[in-house]
N, C-alpha and C positions, 0 to 999 in steps of 0.2 A: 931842369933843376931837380936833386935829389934831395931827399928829406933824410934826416935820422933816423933809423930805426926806433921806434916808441916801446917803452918798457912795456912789460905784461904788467895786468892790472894786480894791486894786492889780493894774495888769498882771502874768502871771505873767515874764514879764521886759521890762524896762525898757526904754523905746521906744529908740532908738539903739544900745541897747547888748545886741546879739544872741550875743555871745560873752564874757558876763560869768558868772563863775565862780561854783558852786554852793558851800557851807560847805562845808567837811570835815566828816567823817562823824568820831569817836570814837576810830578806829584811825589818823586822819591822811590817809586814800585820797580821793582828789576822782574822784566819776562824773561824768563829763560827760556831757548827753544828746549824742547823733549829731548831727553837722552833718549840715544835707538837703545833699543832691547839687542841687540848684537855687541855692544860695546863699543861700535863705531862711534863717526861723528852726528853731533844732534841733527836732527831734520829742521832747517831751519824754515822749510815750508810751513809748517806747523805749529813755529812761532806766534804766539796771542800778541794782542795790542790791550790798551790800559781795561777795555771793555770783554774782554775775550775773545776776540773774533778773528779769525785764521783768514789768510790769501782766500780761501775761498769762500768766508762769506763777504770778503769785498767785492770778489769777483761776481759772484750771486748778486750784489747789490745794484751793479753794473749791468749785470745782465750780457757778460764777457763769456757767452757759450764756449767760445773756442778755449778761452782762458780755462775755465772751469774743466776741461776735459784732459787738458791738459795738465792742470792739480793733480784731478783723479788719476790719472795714467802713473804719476809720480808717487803716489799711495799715499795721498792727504786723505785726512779720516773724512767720511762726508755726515756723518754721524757726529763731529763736533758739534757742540753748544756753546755759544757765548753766553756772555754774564746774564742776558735777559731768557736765557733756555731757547733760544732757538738756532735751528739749522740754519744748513746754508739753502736747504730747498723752502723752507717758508721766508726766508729775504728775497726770491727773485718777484719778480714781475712778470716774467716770459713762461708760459705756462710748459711747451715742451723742456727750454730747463730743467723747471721745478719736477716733470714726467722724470726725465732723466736722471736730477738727485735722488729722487724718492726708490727708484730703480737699484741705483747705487746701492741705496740705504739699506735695502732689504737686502740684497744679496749678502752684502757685510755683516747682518746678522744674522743670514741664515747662514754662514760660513764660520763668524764666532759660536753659535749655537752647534754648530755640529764638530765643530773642533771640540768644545767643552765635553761633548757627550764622548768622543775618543778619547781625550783626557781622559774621562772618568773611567772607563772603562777600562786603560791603561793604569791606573793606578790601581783598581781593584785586581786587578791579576798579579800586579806586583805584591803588592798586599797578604795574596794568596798563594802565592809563589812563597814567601817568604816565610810563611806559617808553614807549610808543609814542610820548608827544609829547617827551620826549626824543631819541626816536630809539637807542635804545638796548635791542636782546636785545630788543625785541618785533613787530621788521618780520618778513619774509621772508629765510630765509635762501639762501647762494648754493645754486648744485644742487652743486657741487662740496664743499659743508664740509658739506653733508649726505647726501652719500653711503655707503650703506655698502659693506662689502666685501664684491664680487662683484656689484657691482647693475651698472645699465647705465651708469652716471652714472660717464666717465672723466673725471679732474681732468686740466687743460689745461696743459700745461707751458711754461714761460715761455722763449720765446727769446730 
């Protein structure tokens, strides 16, 4: 006995329309999951529930190692807080877990922390870049406007 082929399941959102609104929840509140920073489609792993709290602090709740790893593999922030301010590594129970998020956690800030400091640094040479080809506050300045007082550097007085 053969069966029908069975459709493919629906998209989980709808081909064109990437920023179409999820139902209200009970209380009236609409979660929207996070737009990417690429302009793709949102991450919908990242999606809050009414309290804050992402796929993986339920999975954290659970104590769903595999589940959690599997989050993080996907680039769920582990650094999220829900409405009460906490992660997902102070909801577990399982202590290598909580080893594991906190792991996470650092590295993600020490990867934002040192991205910012490239940022900064990239924007100060543009910065300095820009002035010079302006010609403006990053040439040479004269020996007279940067002399100080008492140095050997006497300003030339104008007959």
């Amino acid at each position: 006995m053969t069966t029908a082929p069975q459709p493919p399941p629906p998209p989980l959102l709808p081909k064109g329309d990437q920023q179409q609104q999820p139902p209200s929840s009970a209380t009236g509140a609409h979660h929207h999951p996070p737009i990417s920073r690429d302009g793709g489609p949102p991450n919908v792993l990242a999606t809050r529930d009414a309290f804050g709290s992402t796929a993986l602090h339920f999975a954290s709740v659970l104590n769903a190692a595999d589940v959690v790893r599997v989050l993080i593999q996907a680039g769920i922030d582990p650094t999220a807080r829900n409405n009460d301010g906490r992660t997902a590594a102070e909801l577990t129970t399982d202590t290598a877990l909580r080893d594991f998020l906190r792991e996470r956690e650092s590295r993600l800030r020490a990867h934002v922390a040192a991205y910012s400091r490239v940022r900064k640094r990239q924007e100060a040479a543009a910065a300095e870049a820009a002035a010079a080809a302006s010609g403006g506050g990053g040439g040479r300045k004269n020996a007279a406007s940067s002399a100080r007082p008492g140095s050997s550097v006497v300003k030339r007085r104008a007959r």
